[in-house]
Every structure is written in structure tokens, then in C-alpha cells.
C-alpha positions in Angstrom: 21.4 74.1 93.9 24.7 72.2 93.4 26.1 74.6 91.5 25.5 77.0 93.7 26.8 75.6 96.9 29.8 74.9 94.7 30.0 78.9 94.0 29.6 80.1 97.3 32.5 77.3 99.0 35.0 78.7 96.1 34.1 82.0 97.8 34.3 81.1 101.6 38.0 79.5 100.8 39.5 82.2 98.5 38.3 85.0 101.4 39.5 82.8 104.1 43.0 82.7 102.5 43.5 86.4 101.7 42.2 87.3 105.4 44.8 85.7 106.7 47.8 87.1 107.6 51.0 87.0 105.3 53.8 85.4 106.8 57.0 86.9 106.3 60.1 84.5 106.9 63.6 86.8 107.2 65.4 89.8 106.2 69.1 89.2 104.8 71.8 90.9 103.0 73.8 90.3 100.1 77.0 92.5 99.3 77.2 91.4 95.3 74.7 92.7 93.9 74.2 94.9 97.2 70.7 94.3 98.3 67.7 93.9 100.9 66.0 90.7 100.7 62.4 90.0 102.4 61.9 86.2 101.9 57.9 85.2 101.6 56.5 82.2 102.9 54.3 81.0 100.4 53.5 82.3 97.0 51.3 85.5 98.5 53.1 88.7 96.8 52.7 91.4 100.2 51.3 94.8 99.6 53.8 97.1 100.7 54.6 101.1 100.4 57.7 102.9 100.6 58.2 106.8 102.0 61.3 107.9 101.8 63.2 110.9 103.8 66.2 112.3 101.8 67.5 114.6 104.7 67.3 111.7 107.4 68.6 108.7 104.7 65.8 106.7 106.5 64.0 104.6 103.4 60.2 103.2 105.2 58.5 100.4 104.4 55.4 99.2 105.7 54.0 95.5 104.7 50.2 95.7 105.7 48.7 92.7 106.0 51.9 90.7 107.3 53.5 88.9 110.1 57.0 88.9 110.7 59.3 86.2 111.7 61.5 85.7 114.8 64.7 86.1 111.8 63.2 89.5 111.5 65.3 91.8 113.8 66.8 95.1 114.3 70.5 95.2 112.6 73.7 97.7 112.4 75.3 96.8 109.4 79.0 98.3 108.2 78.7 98.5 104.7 78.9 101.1 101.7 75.2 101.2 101.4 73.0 100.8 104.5 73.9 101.9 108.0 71.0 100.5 110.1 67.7 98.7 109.8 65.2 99.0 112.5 62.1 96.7 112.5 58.7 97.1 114.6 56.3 94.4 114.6 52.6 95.8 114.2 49.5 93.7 115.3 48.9 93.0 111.4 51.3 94.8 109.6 55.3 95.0 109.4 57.2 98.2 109.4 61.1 98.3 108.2 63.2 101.7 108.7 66.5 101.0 106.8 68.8 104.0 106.9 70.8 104.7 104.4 74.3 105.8 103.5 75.0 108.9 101.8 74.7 109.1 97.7 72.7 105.9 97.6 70.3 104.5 95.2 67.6 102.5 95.6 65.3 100.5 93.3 62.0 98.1 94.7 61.1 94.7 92.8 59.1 91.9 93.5 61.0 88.3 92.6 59.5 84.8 92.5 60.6 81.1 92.8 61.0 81.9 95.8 58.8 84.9 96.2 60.6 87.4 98.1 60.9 91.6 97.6 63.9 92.9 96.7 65.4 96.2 97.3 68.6 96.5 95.4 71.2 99.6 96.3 73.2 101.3 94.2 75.4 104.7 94.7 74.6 107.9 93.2 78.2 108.0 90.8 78.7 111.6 89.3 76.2 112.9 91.2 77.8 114.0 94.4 76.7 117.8 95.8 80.2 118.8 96.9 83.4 118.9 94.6 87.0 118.6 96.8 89.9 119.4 95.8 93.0 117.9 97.2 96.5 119.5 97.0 99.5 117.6 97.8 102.1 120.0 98.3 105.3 119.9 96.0 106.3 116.7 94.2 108.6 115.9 91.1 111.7 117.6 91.1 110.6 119.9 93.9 111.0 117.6 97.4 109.5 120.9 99.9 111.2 120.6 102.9 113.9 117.5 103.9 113.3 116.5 107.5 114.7 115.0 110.2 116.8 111.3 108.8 116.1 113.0 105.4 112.6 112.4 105.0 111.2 114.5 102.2 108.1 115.9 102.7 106.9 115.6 99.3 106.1 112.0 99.6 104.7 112.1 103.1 101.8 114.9 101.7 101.4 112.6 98.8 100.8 109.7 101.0 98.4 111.4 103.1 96.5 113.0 99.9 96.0 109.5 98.8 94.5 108.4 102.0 92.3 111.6 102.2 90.8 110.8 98.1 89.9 107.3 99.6 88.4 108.3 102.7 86.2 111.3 100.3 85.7 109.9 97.6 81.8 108.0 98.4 80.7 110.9 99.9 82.3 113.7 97.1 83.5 114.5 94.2 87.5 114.5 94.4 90.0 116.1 92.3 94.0 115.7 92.9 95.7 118.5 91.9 98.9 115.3 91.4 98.1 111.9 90.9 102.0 111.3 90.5 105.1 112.4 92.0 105.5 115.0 89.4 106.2 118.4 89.3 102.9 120.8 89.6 103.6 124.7 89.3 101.9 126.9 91.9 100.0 128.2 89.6 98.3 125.4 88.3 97.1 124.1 91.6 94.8 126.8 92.2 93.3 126.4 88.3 93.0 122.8 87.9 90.4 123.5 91.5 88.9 126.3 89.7 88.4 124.3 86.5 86.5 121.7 88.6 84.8 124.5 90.0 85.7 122.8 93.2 83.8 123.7 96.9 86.5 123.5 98.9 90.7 123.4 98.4 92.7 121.5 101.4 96.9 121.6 100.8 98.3 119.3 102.7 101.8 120.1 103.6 104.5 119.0 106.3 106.2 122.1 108.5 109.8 122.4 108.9 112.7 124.9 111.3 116.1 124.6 111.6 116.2 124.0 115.4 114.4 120.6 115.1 112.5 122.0 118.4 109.1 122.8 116.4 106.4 120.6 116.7 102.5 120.2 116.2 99.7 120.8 113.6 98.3 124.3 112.3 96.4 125.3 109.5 96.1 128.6 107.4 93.8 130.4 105.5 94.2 132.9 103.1 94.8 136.4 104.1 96.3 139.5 103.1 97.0 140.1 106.7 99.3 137.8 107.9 101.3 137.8 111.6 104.8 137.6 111.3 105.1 134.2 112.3 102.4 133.3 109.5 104.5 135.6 106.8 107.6 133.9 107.4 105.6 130.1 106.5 103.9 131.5 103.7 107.3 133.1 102.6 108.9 129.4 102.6 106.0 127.5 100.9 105.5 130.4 98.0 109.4 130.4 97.5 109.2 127.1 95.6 107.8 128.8 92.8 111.0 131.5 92.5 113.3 128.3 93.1 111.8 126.2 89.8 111.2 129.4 87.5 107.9 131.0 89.0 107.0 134.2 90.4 103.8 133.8 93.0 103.0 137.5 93.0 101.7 136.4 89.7 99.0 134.4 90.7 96.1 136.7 91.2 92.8 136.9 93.9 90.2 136.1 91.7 87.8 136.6 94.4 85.6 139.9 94.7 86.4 141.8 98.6 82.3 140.0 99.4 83.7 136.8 98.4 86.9 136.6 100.3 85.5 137.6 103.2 82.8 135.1 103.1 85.7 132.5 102.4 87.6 133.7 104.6 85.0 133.1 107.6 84.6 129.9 106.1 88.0 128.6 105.9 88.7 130.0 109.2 85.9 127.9 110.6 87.3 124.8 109.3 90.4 125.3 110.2 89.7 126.1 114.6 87.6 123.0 113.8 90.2 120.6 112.1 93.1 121.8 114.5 91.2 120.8 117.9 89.9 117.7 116.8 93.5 116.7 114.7 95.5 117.4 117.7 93.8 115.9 119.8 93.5 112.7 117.8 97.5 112.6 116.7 98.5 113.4 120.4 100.5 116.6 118.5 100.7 119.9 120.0 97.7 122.2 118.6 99.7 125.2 117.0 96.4 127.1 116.2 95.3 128.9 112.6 96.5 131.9 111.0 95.9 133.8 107.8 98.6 134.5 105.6 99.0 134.8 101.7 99.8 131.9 100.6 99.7 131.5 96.7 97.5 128.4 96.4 95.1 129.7 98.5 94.6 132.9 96.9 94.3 131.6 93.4 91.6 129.3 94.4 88.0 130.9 94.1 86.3 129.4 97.5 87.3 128.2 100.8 90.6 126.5 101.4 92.7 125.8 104.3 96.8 124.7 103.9 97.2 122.1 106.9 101.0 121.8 108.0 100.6 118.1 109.5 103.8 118.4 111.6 107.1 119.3 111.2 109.3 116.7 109.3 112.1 118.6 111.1 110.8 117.1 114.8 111.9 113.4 115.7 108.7 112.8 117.6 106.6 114.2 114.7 108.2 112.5 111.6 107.8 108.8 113.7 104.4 109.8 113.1 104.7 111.8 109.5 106.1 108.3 108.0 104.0 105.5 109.5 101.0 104.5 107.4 98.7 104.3 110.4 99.6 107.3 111.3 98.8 108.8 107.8 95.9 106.9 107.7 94.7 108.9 111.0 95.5 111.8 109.9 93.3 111.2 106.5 90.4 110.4 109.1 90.6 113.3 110.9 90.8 115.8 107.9 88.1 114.0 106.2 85.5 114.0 109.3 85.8 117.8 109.6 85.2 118.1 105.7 82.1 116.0 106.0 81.3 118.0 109.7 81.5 121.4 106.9 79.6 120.3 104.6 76.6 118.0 106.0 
């Protein structure tokens, strides 16, 4: 009878302690190794389950059988691997949206001593979607156009190329047609994109007149149509290639008439898109888009857009050309349309 009674107390007390609720203390962050953290009170491991949603980012977990702390709270983080956690308190469970940056890994573990689970983030390396390809304009012995106070616009491009990989690179692949200030043929621009069997070509150039009087942004896609206006630009920039030993006519379309017209629309859109939005931004006169046949864009086998960031010929646009914030802004804006295109 002893016994017995014995038996059914062990019973009574280990039901009692599973009924009740699990009590869960916090929700913190750590940056190295990036992670999650729930901290347990107790040594109870939770239940939990996990849905994820890749087209929303939002990673769900729901802790049945739990009861959140006052440290549990809705957060907007600003880091490389979660945007925003949301949490909702249930009667007797727990619910955590966490939304995640793009190209991010995740992997679930339980830990102990103290108990706590543990969602550690990783990112997605070589396995971006999209390829970029970034073309800054001249470089080496060739210096493109020499602006106003003899700015050269070969190390303005540069400078803004380098921004633009940086501001890309988490969310794409990203290939420099120059890593240097070296000397890249015409020619070779176009391949090196093709080779990487890039998505999408952006040359970044600076515009120059002699008057000094011309000012603003404009971008151009490839076309075998061009306006005047447009022919005399693409005459300038494709003239590099006679000055340093290369004829452009060389450089074939490699793209089939269905293909270039697709590109075309596509370019096109990014460009309307990038002009508005880059103008606006920069305070610099909105010059518009054109097609023209410009040589790096017709070598490349996809969309591409040349941007002309300003003239380096203009006083009020080179204060702006040469200033790293400026450059910086610029970067930005060029790389918020590419993401806008693509996601």
C-alpha cells in the first residue's frame, strides 16, 4: 500500500511540473557569431516549430507550452542578418516572427548550462541569384575626359564603382570589369561580363562639353538608333578605343534581334527609373535616357545601362563628382534601382 502511494505521488509531481507553463526569460542578440538567443528559465528544453517563408524572409517560430517575459519585445534591428523581430504573446504559447535579410542562412540548436535555443545566422556566400557587373569607365593610361580644375574622370568612375561593389555585394554577385587603375580595352569589358555570364552591365562614366554650361545625370542604353545628341556621346566614349590602338566597330552584337529587344525594354526601364530617382536625390538636373551604340553595351549579352553621373566639365557638378559623400550617394542611388530591378 506504501509502495503504491509512493508510485502514484512520483506521478502527481512529475504531471504537475510538465503542465505548467514554461517560462521564457529574454530574447538577445549577438553580432560574433551572429545569432538569436531565447534564454530558458529552468532546465525545461521548450518544444518549438519553425515555418519559414522564403519570398517574405519572415522565419516563424512558435514555443507551445511557454510564457514569455517582460524582456520579450518587438525589435528593429540594423544588422547584416535580421531586419525585424516581432513577438505576440499567446495565452500558453509564444510566437517569434524574425525577418530576415536577404541571402541568409539559418541553423536551430538547443544549448545548455544555461538552457537557452539558439538560432545562429549565417549568409548564403556564392550563392547569390543575380550576377552584376560593374564597369568603371577608362583607367590606366587612358584618363576619359579632364574636367573642370583638371579632374580626371577616370578616378571619379573608379571611386564610385568601388562604392557601388560595396553597397551590392550582400545582396549579388559582383564582378569589376577594373579592380585597379589600369588600362581595360573596350573590348574586354563587355567579355569579362559575358564570361561571368553576368545579369546586368552598369558603366559608370562622368559627361563632359567644352562650354562648361552642361550639367546633370543621363543614362543610355544600347541602340542602333541613336538621336544626334546621343551619337555625338557615344562617338566620344567609343573614340578611346581608336586613341589607344582599338577599333570599336569590332566589337560585335552578340545578341539575336528577340534578345536585344527584350534588353533593350529592359535597360530602358532601368534607366527612366535610375534617372528620376538619381536626380532627384543629387539635386542635379535630370537629362533623361537615350539609346545610342555605345561599344560596351553592345558587346554585353543582357541588359546594361552607361550612366554619365555629371559633367566633370560643370563647377557645380564636379563639387559633387569629387566629394566622397557625394560618391557615396550616388552608389546608393544606383544600387537601390538595381535591387528595385531585380527583387
Amino acid at each position: 500500500m506504501k509502495r503504491h502511494l509512493v508510485f502514484l505521488l512520483t506521478i502527481l509531481v512529475y504531471t504537475l511540473s510538465f503542465s505548467q507553463l514554461i517560462n521564457l526569460k529574454g530574447i538577445r542578440f549577438n553580432g560574433n557569431p551572429p545569432q538569436m538567443v531565447i534564454d530558458v528559465e529552468g532546465v525545461i528544453k521548450p518544444r518549438f516549430n519553425i515555418d519559414y517563408d522564403e519570398a517574405s524572409r519572415l522565419l516563424f517560430i512558435e514555443l507551445p507550452g511557454t510564457e514569455a517575459g517582460s524582456n520579450f519585445k518587438s525589435q528593429v534591428l540594423n544588422g547584416n542578418y535580421i531586419e525585424k523581430v516581432d513577438v505576440v504573446k499567446y495565452a500558453n504559447s509564444t510566437g517569434i516572427f524574425t525577418f530576415l535579410n536577404k541571402n541568409v542562412n539559418f541553423q536551430t540548436s538547443y544549448r545548455t548550462d544555461p538552457v537557452r535555443l539558439v538560432m545562429d545566422f549565417s549568409g548564403k556566400g556564392d550563392e547569390k541569384e543575380y550576377t552584376v557587373v560593374i564597369d568603371a569607365g577608362h583607367g590606366g593610361k587612358d584618363p576619359g575626359a579632364v574636367g573642370f580644375n583638371k579632374y580626371l574622370e577616370k578616378d571619379i568612375v573608379f571611386s564610385v564603382a568601388n562604392y557601388l561593389r560595396n553597397e551590392l555585394v550582400r545582396d549579388f554577385n559582383v564582378v569589376m570589369t577594373r579592380s585597379t587603375d589600369d588600362f581595360v580595352s573596350l573590348a574586354q569589358r563587355p567579355r569579362t561580363g559575358n564570361k561571368s555570364k553576368g545579369d546586368m552591365f552598369i558603366s559608370i562614366h562622368a559627361n563632359a562639353d567644352q562650354s562648361g554650361n552642361g550639367t546633370g545625370f543621363e543614362a543610355f542604353y544600347f541602340s542602333k538608333k541613336s538621336s544626334p545628341y546621343a551619337e555625338r556621346v557615344a562617338s566620344f566614349e567609343n573614340s578611346f578605343g581608336a586613341k589607344y590602338g582599338e577599333d570599336s566597330s569590332d566589337i560585335a552584337q552578340i545578341m539575336g534581334e528577340l534578345a536585344y529587344k527584350k534588353n533593350q525594354e529592359e535597360s530602358i526601364k532601368l534607366g527612366e527609373n535610375l534617372s528620376s530617382t538619381y536626380a532627384r536625390k543629387l539635386d542635379m538636373k535630370n537629362r533623361g535616357v537615350h539609346g545610342a551604340n555605345f561599344a560596351v553595351l553592345r558587346g554585353f549579352d543582357g541588359p546594361g545601362v552607361l550612366l554619365e553621373l555629371g559633367f566633370i566639365s560643370n563647377e557645380n557638378d564636379v563639387w559633387k563628382l569629387k566629394q566622397s559623400k557625394y560618391q557615396q550617394l550616388m552608389a546608393e542611388e544606383i544600387a537601390d534601382n538595381i535591387r528595385k530591378y531585380f527583387y
